[in-house]
C-alpha positions in Angstrom: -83.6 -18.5 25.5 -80.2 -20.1 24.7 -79.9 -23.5 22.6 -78.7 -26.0 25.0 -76.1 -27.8 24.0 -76.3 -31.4 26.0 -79.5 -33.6 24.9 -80.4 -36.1 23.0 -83.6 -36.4 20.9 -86.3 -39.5 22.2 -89.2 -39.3 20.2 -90.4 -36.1 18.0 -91.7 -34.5 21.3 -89.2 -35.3 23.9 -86.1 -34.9 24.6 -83.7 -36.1 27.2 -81.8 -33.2 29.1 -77.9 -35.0 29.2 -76.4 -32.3 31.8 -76.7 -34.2 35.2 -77.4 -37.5 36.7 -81.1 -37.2 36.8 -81.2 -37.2 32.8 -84.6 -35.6 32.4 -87.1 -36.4 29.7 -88.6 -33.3 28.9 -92.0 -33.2 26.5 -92.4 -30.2 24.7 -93.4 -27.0 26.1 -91.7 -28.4 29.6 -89.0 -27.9 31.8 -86.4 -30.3 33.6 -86.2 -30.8 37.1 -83.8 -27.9 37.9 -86.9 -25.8 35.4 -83.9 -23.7 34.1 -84.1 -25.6 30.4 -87.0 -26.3 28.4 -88.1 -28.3 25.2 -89.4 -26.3 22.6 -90.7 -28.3 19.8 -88.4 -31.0 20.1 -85.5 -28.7 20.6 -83.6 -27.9 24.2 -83.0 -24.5 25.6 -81.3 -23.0 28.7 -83.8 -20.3 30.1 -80.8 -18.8 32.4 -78.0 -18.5 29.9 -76.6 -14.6 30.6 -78.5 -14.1 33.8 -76.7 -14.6 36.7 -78.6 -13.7 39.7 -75.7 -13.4 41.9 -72.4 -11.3 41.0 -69.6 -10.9 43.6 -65.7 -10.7 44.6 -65.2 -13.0 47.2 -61.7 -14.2 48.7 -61.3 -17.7 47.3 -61.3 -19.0 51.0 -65.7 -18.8 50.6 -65.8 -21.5 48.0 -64.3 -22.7 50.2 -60.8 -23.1 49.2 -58.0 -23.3 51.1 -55.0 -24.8 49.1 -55.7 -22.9 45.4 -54.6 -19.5 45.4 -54.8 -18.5 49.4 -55.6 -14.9 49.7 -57.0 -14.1 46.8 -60.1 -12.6 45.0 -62.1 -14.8 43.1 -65.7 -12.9 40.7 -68.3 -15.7 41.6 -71.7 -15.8 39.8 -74.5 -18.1 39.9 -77.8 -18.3 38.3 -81.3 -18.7 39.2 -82.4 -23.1 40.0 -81.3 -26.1 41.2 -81.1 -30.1 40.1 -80.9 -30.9 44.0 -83.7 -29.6 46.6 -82.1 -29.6 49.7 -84.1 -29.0 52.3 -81.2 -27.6 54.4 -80.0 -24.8 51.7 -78.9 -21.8 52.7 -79.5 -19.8 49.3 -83.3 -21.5 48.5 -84.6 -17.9 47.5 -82.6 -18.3 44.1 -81.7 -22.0 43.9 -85.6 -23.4 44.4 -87.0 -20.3 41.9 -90.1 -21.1 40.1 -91.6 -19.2 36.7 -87.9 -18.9 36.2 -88.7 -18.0 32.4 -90.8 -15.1 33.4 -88.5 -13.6 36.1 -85.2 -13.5 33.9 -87.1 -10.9 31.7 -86.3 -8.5 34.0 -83.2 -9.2 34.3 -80.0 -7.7 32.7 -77.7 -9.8 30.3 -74.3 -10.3 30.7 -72.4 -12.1 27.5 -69.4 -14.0 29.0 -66.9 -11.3 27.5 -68.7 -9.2 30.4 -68.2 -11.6 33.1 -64.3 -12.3 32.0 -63.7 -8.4 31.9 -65.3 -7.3 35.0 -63.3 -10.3 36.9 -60.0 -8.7 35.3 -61.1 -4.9 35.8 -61.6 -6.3 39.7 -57.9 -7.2 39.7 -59.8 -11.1 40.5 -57.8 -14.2 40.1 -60.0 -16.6 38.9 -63.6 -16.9 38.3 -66.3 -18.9 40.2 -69.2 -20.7 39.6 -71.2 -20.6 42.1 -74.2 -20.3 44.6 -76.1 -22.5 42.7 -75.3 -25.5 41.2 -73.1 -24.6 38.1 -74.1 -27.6 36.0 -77.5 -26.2 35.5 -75.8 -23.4 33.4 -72.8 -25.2 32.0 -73.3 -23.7 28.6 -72.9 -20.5 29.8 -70.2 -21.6 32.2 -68.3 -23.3 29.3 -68.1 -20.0 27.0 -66.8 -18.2 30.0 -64.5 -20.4 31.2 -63.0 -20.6 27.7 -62.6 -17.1 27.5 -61.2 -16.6 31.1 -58.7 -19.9 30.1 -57.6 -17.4 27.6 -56.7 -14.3 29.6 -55.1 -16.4 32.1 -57.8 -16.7 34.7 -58.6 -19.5 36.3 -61.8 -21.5 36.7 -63.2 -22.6 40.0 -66.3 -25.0 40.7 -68.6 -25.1 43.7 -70.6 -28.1 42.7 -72.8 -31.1 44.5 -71.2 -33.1 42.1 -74.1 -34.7 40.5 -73.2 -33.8 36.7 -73.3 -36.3 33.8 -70.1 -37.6 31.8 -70.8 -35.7 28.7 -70.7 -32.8 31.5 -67.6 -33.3 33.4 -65.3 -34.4 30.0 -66.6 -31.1 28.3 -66.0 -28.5 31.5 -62.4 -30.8 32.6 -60.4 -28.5 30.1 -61.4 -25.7 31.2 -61.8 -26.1 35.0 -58.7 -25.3 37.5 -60.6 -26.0 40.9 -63.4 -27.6 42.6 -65.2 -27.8 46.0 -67.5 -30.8 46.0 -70.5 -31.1 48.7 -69.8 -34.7 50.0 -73.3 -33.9 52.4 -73.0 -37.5 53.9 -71.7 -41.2 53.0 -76.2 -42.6 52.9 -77.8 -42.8 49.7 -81.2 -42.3 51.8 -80.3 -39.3 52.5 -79.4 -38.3 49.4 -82.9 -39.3 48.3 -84.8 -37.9 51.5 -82.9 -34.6 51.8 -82.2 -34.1 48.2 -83.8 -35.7 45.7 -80.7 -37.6 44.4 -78.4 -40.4 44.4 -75.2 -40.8 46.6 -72.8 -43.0 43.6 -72.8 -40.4 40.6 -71.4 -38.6 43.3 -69.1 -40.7 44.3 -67.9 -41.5 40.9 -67.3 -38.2 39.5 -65.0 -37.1 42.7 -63.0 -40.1 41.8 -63.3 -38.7 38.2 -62.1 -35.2 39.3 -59.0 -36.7 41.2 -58.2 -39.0 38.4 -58.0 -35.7 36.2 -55.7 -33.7 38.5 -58.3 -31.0 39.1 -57.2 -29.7 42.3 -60.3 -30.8 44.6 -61.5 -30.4 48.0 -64.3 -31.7 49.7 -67.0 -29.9 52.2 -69.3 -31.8 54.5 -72.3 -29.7 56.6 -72.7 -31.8 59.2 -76.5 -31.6 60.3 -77.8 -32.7 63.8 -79.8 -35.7 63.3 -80.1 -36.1 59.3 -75.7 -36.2 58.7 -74.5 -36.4 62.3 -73.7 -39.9 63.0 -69.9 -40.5 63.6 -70.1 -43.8 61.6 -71.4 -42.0 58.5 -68.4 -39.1 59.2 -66.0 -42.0 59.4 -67.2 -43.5 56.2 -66.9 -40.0 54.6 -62.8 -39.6 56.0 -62.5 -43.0 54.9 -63.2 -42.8 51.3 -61.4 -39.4 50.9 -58.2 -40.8 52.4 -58.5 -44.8 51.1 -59.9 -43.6 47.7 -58.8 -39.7 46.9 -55.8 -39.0 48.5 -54.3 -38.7 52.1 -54.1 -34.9 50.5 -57.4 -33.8 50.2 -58.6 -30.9 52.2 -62.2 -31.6 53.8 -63.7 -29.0 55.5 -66.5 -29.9 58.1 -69.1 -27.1 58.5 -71.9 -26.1 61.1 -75.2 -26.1 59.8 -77.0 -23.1 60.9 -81.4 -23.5 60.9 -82.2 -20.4 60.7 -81.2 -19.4 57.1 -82.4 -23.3 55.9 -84.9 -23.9 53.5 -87.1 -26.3 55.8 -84.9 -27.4 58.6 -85.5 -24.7 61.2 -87.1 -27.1 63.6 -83.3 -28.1 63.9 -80.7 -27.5 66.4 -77.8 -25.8 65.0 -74.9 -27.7 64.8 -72.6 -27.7 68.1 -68.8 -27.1 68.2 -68.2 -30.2 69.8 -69.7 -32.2 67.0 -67.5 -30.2 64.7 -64.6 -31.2 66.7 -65.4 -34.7 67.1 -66.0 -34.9 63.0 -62.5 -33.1 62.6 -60.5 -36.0 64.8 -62.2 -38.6 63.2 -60.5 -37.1 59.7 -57.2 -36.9 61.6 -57.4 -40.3 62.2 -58.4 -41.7 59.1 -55.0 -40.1 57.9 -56.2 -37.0 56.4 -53.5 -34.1 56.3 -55.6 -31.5 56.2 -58.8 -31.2 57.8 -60.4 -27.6 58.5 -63.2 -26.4 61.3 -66.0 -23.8 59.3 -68.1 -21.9 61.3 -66.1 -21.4 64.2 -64.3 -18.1 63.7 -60.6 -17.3 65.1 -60.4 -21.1 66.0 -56.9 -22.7 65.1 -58.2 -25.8 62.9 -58.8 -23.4 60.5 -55.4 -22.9 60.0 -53.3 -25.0 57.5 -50.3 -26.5 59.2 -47.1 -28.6 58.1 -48.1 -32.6 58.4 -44.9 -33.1 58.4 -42.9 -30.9 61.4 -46.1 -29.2 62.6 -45.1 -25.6 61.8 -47.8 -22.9 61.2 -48.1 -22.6 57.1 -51.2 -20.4 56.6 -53.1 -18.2 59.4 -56.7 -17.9 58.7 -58.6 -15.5 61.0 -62.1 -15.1 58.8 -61.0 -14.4 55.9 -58.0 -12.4 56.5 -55.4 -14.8 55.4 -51.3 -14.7 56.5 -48.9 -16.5 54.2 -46.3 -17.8 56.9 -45.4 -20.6 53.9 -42.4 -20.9 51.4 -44.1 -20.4 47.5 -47.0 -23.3 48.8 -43.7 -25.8 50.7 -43.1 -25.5 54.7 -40.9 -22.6 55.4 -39.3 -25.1 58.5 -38.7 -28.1 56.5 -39.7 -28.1 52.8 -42.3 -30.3 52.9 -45.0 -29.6 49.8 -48.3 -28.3 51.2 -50.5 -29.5 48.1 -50.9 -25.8 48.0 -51.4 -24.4 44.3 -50.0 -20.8 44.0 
């Protein structure tokens, strides 16, 4: 066990966990909701810190990310829990883990000075946090990402964006890219599918843009829980009217049979995928991108300006047909970060 760094004290034998939104009140010899940090007379501890369950080079286009460093290798790790309990998840065998305390004893430790040199021994770009939700481990995350900072790595976020204040100001410094789940525009949702609120959400992506963190957005678009064209309008909407015209948002297909408890669902059709993708083009968004559908052209970036090909996705083979992140045709800047 690892002494957590973001709690306050309530009484002699509770504390309140201050990493994400759900600010758990934890009585002694207990875990928090995400049952990766635990009160030990009076004090907090992270049961995950140095175990990552998950270690891999990915191309950054998986987070995904399209506009931050095309092309290239990212070392993603992720750890063992979850704050959220999506019943659509794709990676519930590590992110809804129970007796977490008992199962990282057989598991090996990596220091972050590990993590940072095996990214740069991989000839990897950046590092990514990953799989899970990364705020459940920021203060492992934070001691790597300072380290990485340092030998000129940078650090990349997949997140559902449900952390706290005290989290986002601490990890800001530190973090070069994120991909926020928007998963749909209805708080009841939120609660029904995941056990959380909508407007932390909300907030800290308006938080994240305000910072110039270079963000973009996925929505999985599920039949019959996130499907409804109002909802996906709502969703353009905000990123355009609120974020930035910018902003890349990425529609993806949910697929039942690797979901936690939705596999009484259809999968999601490419038509729906489609129509989500027009309704982004005409909320005004520059660049919206198809997942799931390989070899199709909307995964492609293009020039919203002249309409020139920029960056030819097929999978993740990526061809760099743009000038250092501007349009090779006419100049215009692609929001791409090199």
């Amino acid at each position: 066990m690892h002494p957590a760094r973001f709690y306050k004290q309530l009484n002699q034998n509770t504390v309140q966990c201050r990493l994400c939104n759900r600010f758990c009140a934890i009585s002694n010899g207990q875990v928090g909701k995400c049952r990766t940090r635990k009160n030990v007379n009076g004090k907090l501890y992270s049961l995950i810190y140095g175990y990552p369950i998950a270690l891999n080079i990915d191309p950054v286009e998986k987070k995904p990310l399209f506009h931050f460093m095309p092309g290239s290798f990212t070392y993603s790790l992720g750890a063992l829990g979850c704050n959220f309990f999506c019943a659509n998840c794709q990676n519930w065998d590590i992110s809804q883990a129970r007796d977490i305390e008992n199962k990282v004893k057989s598991m090996e430790f990596f220091d972050p000075e590990r993590i940072v040199k095996e990214a740069i021994e991989n000839e990897c770009e950046s590092i990514s946090y990953t799989y899970i939700e990364p705020t459940i481990f920021t203060e492992y995350a934070l001691d790597i990402m300072k380290l990485a900072k340092q030998k000129g790595l940078k650090n990349i976020w997949v997140s559902n964006g449900f952390m706290s204040n005290e989290c986002l100001d601490a990890i800001i410094p530190y973090l070069d890219a994120i991909n926020i789940d928007l998963k749909s525009m209805d708080d009841d949702f939120y609660k029904d599918n995941c056990g959380a609120r909508i407007q932390p959400v909300l907030n800290n992506i308006k938080q994240i843009k305000k910072a110039d963190i270079h963000l973009e957005i996925t929505t999985l678009i599920i039949p019959t829980l996130s499907d409804k064209l109002e909802m996906l309008k709502r969703a353009a909407e905000f990123i355009a009217l609120e974020l930035d015209f910018d902003i890349p948002w990425h529609l993806s297909k949910f697929s039942a049979n690797i979901s936690w408890k939705l596999k009484h669902l259809p999968d999601t059709s490419d038509g729906l995928i489609y129509q989500a993708y027009e309704i982004g083009k005409e909320a005004g968004l520059k660049y919206v991108y198809v997942g799931n559908i390989p070899g199709d052209q909307k995964e492609n970036t293009y020039c919203p300006a002249c309409g020139e090909l920029a960056v030819r996705r097929l999978g993740y083979h990526i061809e760099r047909l743009d000038s250092k992140g501007r349009c090779a045709a006419c100049d215009k800047d692609l929001g791409i970060i090199l």
